[in-house]
C-alpha positions, 0 to 999 in steps of 0.5 A, spaced: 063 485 895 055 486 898 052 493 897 045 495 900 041 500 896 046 506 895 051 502 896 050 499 889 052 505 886 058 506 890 059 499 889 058 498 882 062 505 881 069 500 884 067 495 880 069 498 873 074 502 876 078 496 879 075 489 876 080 486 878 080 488 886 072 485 886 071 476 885 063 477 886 058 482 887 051 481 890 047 487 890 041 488 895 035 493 894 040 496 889 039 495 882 045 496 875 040 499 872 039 507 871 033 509 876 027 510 872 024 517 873 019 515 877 024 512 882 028 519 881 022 523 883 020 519 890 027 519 893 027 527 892 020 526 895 022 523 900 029 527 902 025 533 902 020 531 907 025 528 911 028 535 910 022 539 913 021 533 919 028 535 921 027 542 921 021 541 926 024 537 931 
């Protein structure tokens, strides 16, 4: 199984539901690890400005 970024989560998520379903995963730009706050900040940073440049369009 291949994941890109929040492909991951869903990936992972599959993961443990079926493991037997899954012989490898490779993650890109993607990471298992809990999102730190700072990263959790950023995107909801960055969605609200692609919110506000698509009302502009």
């Amino acid at each position: 199984m291949l994941s890109h970024s929040m492909g991951g989560y869903v990936a992972l998520s599959y993961l443990e539901k079926f493991p037997e379903d899954v012989l490898a995963l490779l993650l890109i730009n993607s990471t298992p690890e809990k999102d730190s706050e700072e990263r959790i900040i950023n995107r909801e940073r960055a969605i609200e400005l692609i919110k506000k440049k698509k009302e502009h369009l």
